[in-house]
PDB file of N, H, CA, C and O in Angstrom:
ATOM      1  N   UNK A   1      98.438  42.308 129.818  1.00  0.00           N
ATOM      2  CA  UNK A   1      97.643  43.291 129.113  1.00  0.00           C
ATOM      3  C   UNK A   1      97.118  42.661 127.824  1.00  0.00           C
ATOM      4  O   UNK A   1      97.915  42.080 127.087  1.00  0.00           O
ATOM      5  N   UNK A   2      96.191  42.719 127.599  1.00  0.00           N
ATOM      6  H   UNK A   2      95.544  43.192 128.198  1.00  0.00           H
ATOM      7  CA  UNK A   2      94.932  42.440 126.181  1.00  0.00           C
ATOM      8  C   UNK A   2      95.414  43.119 125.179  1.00  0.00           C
ATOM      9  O   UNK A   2      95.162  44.315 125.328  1.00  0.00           O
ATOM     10  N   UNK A   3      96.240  42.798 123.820  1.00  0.00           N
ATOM     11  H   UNK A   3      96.445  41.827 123.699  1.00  0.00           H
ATOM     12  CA  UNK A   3      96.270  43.641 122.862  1.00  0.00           C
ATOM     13  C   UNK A   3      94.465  43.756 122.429  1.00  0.00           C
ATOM     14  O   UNK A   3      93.667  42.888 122.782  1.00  0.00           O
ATOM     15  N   UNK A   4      94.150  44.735 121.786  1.00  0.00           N
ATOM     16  H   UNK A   4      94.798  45.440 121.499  1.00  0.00           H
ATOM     17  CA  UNK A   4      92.880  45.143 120.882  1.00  0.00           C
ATOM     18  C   UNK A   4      93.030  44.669 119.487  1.00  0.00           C
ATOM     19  O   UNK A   4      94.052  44.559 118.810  1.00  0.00           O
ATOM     20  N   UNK A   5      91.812  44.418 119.205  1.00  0.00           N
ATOM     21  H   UNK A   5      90.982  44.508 119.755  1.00  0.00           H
ATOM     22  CA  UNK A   5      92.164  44.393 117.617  1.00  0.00           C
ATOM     23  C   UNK A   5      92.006  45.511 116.778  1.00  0.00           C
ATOM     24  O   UNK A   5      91.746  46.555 117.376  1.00  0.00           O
ATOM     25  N   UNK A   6      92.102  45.579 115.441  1.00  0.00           N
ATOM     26  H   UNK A   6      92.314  44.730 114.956  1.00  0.00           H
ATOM     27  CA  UNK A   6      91.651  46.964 114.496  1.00  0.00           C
ATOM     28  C   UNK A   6      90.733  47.152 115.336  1.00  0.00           C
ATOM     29  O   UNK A   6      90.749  47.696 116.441  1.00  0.00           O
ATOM     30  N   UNK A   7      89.715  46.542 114.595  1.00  0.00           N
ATOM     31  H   UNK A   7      89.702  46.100 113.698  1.00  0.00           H
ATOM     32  CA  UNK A   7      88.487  47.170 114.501  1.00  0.00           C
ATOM     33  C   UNK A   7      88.485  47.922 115.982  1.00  0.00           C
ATOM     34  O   UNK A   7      88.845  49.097 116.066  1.00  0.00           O
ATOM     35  N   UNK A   8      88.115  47.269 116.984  1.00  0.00           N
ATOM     36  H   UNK A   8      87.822  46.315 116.915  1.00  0.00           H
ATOM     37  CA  UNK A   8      87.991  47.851 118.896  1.00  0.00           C
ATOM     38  C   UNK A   8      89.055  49.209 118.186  1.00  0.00           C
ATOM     39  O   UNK A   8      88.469  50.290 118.135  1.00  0.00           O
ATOM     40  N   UNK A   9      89.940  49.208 117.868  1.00  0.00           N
ATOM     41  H   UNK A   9      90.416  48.330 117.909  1.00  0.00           H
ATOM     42  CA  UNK A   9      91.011  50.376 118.245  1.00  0.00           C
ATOM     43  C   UNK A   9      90.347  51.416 116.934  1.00  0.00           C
ATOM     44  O   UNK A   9      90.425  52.638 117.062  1.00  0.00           O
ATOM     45  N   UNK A  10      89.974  51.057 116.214  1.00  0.00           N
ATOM     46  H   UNK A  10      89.911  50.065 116.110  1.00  0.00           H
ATOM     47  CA  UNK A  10      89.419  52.095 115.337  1.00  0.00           C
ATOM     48  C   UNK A  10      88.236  52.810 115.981  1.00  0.00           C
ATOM     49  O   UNK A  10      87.968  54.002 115.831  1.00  0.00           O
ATOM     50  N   UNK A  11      87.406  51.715 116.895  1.00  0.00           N
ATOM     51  H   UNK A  11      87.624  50.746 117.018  1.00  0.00           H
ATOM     52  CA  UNK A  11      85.838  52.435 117.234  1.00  0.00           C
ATOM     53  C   UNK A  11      86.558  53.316 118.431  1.00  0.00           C
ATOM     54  O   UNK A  11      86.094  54.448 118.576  1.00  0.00           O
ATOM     55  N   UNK A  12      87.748  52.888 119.393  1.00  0.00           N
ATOM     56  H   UNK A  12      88.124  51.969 119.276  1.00  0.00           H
ATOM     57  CA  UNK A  12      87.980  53.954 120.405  1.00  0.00           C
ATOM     58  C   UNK A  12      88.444  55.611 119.915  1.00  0.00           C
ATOM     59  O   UNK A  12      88.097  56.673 120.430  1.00  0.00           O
ATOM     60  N   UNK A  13      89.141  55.423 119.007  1.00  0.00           N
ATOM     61  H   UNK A  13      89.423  54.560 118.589  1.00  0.00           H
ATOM     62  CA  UNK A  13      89.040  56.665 118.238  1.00  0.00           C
ATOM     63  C   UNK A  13      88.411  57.300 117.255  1.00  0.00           C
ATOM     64  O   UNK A  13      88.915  57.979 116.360  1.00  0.00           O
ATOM     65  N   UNK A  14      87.375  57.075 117.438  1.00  0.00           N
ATOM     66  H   UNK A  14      86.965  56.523 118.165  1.00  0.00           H
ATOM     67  CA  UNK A  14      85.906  57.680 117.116  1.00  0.00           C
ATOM     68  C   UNK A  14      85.747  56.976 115.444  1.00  0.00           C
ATOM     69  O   UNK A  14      84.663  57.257 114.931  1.00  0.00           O
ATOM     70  N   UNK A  15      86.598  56.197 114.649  1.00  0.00           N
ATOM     71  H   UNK A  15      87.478  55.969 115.065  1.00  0.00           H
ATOM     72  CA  UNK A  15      86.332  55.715 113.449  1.00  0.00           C
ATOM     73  C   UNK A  15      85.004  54.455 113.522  1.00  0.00           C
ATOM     74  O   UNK A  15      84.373  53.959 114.455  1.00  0.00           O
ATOM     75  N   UNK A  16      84.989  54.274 112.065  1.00  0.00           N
ATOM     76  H   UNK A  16      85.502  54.677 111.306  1.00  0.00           H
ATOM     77  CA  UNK A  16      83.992  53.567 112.000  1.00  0.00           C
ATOM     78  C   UNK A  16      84.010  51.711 111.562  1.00  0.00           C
ATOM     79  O   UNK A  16      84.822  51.410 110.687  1.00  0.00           O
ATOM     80  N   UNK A  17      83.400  50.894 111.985  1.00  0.00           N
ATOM     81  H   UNK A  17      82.741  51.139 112.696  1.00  0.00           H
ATOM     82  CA  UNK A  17      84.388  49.598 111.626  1.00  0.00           C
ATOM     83  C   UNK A  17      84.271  49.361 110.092  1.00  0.00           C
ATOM     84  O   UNK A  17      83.436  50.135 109.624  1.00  0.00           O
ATOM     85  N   UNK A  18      84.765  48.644 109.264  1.00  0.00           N
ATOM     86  H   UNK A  18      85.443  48.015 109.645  1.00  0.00           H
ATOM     87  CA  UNK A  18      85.076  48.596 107.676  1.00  0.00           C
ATOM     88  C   UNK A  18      83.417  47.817 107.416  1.00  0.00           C
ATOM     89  O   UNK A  18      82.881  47.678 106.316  1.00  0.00           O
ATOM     90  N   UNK A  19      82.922  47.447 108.574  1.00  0.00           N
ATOM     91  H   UNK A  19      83.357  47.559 109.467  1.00  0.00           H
ATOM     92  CA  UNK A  19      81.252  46.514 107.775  1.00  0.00           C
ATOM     93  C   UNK A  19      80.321  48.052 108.213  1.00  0.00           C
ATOM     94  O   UNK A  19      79.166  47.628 108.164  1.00  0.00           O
ATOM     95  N   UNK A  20      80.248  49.109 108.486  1.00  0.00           N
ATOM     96  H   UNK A  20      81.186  49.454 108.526  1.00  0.00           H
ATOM     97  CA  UNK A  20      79.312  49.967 109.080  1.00  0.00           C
ATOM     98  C   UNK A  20      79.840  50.916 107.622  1.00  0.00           C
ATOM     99  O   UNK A  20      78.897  51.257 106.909  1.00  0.00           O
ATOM    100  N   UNK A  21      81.186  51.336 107.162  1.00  0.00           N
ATOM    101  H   UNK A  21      81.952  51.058 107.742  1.00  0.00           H
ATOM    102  CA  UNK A  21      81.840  51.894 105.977  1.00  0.00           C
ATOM    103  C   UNK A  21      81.541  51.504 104.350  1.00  0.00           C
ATOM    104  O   UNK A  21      81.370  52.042 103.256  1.00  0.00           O
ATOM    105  N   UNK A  22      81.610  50.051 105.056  1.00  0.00           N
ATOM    106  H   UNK A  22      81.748  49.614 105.945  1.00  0.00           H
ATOM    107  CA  UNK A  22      80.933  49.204 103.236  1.00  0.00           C
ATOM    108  C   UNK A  22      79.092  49.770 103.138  1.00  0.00           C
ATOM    109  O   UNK A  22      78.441  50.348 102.267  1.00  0.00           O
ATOM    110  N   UNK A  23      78.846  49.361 104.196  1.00  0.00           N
ATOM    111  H   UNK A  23      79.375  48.891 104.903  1.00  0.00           H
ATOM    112  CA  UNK A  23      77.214  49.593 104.270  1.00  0.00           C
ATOM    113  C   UNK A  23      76.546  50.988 103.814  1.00  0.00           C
ATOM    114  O   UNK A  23      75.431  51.097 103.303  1.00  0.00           O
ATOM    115  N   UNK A  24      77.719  52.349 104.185  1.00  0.00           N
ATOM    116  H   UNK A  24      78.625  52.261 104.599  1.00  0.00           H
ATOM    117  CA  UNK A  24      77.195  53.169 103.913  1.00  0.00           C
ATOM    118  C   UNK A  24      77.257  53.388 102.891  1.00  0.00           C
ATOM    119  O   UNK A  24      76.245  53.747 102.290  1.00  0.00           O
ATOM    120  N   UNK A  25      78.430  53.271 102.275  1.00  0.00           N
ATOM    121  H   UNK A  25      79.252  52.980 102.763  1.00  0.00           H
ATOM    122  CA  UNK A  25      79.136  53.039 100.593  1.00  0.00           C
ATOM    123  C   UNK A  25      77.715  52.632  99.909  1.00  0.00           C
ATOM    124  O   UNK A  25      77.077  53.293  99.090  1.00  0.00           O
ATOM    125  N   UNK A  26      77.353  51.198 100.541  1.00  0.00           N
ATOM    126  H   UNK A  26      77.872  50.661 101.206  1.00  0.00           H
ATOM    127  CA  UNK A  26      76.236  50.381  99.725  1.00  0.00           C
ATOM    128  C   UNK A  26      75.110  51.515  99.776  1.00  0.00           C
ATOM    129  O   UNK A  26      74.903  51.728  98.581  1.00  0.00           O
ATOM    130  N   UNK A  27      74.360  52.267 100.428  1.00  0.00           N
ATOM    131  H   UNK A  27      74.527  52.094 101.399  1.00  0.00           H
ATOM    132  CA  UNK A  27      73.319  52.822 101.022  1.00  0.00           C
ATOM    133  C   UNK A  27      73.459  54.233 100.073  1.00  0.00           C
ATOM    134  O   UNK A  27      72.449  54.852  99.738  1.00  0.00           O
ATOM    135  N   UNK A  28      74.693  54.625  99.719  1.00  0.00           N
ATOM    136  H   UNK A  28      75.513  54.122  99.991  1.00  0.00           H
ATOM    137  CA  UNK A  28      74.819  55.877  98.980  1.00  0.00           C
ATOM    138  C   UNK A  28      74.941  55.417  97.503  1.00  0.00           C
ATOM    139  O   UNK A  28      74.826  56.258  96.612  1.00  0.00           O
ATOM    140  N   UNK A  29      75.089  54.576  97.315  1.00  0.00           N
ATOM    141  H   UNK A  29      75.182  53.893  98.039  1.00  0.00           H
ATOM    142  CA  UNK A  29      74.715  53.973  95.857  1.00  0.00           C
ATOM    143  C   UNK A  29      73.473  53.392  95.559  1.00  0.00           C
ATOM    144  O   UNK A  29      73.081  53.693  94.431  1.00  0.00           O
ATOM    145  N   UNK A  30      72.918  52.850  96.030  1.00  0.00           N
ATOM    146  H   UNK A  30      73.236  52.606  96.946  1.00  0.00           H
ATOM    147  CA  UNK A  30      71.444  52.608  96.310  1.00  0.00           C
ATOM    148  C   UNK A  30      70.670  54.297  96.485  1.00  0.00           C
ATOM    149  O   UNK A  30      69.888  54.671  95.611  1.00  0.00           O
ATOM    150  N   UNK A  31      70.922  54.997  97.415  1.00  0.00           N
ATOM    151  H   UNK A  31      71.557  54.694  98.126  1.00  0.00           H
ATOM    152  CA  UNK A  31      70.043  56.452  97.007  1.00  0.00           C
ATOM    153  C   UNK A  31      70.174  56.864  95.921  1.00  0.00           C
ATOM    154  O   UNK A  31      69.150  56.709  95.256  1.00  0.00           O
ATOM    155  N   UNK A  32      71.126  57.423  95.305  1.00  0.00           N
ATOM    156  H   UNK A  32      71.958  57.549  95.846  1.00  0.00           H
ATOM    157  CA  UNK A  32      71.608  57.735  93.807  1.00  0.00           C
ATOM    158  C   UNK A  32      71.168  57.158  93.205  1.00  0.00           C
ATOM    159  O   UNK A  32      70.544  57.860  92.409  1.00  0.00           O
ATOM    160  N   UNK A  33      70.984  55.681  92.908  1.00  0.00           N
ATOM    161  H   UNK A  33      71.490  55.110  93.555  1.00  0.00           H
ATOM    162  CA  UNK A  33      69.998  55.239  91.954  1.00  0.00           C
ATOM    163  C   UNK A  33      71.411  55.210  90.543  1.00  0.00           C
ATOM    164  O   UNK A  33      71.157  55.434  89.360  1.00  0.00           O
ATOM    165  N   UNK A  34      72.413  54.979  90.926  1.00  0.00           N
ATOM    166  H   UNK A  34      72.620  54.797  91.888  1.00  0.00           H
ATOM    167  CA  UNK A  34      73.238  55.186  89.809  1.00  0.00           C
ATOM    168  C   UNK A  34      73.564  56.730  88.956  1.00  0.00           C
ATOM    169  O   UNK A  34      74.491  56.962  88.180  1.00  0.00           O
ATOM    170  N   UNK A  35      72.468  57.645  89.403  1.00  0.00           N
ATOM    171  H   UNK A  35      71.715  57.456  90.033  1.00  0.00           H
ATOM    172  CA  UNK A  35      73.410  58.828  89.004  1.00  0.00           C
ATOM    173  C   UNK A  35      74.033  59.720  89.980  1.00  0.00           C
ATOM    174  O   UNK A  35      73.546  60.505  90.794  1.00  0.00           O
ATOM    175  N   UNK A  36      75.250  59.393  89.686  1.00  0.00           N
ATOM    176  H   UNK A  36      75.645  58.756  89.025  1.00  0.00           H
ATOM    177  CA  UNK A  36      76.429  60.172  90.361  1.00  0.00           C
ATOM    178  C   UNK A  36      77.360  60.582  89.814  1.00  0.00           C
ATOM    179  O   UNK A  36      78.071  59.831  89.145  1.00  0.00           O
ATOM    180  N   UNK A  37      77.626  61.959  89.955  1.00  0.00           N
ATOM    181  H   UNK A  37      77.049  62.569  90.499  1.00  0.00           H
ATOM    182  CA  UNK A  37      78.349  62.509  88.898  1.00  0.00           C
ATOM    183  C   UNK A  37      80.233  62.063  89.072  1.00  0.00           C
ATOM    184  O   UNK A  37      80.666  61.516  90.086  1.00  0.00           O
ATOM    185  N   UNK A  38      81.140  62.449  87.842  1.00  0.00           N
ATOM    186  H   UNK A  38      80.789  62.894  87.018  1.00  0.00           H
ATOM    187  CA  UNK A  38      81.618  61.447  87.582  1.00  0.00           C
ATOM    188  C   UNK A  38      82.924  61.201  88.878  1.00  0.00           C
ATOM    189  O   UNK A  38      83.553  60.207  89.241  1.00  0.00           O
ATOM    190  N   UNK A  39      82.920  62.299  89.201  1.00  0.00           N
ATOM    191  H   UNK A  39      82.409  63.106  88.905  1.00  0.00           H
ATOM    192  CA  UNK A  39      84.098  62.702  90.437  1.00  0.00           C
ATOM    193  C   UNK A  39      83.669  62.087  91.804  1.00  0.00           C
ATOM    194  O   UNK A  39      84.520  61.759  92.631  1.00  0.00           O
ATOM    195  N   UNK A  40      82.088  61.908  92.066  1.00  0.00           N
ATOM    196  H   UNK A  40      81.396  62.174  91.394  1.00  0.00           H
ATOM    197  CA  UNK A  40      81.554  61.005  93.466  1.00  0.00           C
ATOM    198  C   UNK A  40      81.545  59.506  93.152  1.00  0.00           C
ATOM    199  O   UNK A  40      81.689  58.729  94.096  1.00  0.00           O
ATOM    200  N   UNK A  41      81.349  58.914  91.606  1.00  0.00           N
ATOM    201  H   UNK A  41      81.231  59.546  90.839  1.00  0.00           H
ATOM    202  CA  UNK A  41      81.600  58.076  91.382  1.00  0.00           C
ATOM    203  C   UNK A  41      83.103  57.123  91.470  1.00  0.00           C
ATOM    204  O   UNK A  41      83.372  55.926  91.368  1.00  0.00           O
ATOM    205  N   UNK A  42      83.683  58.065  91.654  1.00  0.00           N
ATOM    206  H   UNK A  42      83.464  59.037  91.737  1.00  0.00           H
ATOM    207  CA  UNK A  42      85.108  58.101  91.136  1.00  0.00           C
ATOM    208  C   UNK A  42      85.611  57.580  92.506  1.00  0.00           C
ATOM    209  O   UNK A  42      86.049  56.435  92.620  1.00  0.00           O
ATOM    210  N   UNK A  43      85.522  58.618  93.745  1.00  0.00           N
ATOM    211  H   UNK A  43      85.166  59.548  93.652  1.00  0.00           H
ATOM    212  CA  UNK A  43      85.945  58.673  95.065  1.00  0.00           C
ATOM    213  C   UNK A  43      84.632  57.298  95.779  1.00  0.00           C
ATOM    214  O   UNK A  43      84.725  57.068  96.985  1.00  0.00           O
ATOM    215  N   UNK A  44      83.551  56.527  94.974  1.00  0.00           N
ATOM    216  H   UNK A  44      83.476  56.714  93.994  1.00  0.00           H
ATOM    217  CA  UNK A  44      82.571  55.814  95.641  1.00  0.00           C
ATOM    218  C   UNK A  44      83.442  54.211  95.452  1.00  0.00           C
ATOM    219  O   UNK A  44      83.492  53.250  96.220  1.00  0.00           O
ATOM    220  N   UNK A  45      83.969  54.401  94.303  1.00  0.00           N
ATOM    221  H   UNK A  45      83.928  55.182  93.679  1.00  0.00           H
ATOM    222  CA  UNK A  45      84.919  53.045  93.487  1.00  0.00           C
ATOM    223  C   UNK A  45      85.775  52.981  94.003  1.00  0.00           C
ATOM    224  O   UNK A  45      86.066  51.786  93.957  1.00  0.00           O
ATOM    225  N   UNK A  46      86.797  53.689  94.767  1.00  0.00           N
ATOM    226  H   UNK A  46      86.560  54.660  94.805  1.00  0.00           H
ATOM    227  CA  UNK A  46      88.293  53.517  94.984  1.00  0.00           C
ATOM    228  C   UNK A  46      87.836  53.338  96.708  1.00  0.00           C
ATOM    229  O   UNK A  46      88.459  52.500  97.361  1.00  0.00           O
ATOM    230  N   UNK A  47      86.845  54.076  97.324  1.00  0.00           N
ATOM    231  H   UNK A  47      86.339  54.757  96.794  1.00  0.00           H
ATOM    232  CA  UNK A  47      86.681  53.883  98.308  1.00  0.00           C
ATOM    233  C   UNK A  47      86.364  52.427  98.980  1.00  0.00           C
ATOM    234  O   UNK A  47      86.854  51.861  99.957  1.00  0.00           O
ATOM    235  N   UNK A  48      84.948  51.912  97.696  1.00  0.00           N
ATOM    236  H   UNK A  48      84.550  52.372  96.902  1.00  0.00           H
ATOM    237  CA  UNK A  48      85.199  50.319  97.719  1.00  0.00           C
ATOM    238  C   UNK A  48      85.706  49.596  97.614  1.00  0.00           C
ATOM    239  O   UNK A  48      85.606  48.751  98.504  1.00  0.00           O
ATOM    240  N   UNK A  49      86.501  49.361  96.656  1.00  0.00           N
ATOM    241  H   UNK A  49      86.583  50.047  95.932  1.00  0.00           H
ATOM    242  CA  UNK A  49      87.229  48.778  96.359  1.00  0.00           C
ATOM    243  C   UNK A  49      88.589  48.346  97.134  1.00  0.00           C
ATOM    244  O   UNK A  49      89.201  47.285  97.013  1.00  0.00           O
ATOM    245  N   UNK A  50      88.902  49.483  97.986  1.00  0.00           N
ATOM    246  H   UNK A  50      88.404  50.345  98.084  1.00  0.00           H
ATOM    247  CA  UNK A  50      90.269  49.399  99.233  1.00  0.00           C
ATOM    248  C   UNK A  50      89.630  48.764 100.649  1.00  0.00           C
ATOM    249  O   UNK A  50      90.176  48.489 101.717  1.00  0.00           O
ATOM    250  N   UNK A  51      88.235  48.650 100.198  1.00  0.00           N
ATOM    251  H   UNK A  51      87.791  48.874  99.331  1.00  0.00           H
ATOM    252  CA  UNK A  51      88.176  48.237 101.947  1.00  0.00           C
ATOM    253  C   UNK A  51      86.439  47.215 101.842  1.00  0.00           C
ATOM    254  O   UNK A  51      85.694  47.010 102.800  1.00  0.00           O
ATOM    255  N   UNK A  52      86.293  46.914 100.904  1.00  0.00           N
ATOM    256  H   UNK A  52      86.899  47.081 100.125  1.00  0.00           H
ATOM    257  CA  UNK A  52      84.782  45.901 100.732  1.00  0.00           C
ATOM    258  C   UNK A  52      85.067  45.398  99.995  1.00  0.00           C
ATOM    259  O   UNK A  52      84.317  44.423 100.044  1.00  0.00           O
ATOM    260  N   UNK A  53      86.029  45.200  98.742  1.00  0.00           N
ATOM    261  H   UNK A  53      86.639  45.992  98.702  1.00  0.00           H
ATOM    262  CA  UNK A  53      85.956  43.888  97.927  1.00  0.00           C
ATOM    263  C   UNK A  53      86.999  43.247  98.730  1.00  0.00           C
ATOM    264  O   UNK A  53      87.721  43.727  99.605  1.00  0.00           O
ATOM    265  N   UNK A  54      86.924  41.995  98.225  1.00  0.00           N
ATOM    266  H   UNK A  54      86.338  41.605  97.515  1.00  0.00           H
ATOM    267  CA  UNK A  54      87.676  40.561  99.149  1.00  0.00           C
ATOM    268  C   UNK A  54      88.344  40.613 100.262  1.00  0.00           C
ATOM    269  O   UNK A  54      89.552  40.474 100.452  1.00  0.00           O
ATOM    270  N   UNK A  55      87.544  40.808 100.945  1.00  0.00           N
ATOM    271  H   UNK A  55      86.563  40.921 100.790  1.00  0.00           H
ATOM    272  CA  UNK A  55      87.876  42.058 102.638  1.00  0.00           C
ATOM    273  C   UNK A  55      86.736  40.394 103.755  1.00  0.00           C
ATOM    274  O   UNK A  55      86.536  40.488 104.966  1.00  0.00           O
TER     275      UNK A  55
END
């Protein structure tokens, strides 16, 4: 039997892989244009930071 890796085992249960997650991250900071109030900012940083910096 084939173990899977993350990623395959994340997309079978409907998640998303960590480069499609960074991208959107990137894509919602780029619309905003930098204003985001301070609580989406807040949850946009910790979100990056756990799974797109030195990843």
């Amino acid at each position: 039997m084939e173990k899977l890796k993350i990623e395959e085992l994340e997309n079978i249960f409907g998640g998303v892989s960590r480069e499609e997650y960074c991208e959107s991250l990137r894509q919602i900071m780029e619309s905003k244009k930098g204003k985001m109030k301070e609580n989406e900012l807040a949850g946009w940083t910790v979100g990056y930071n756990t799974h797109c910096v030195n990843h």
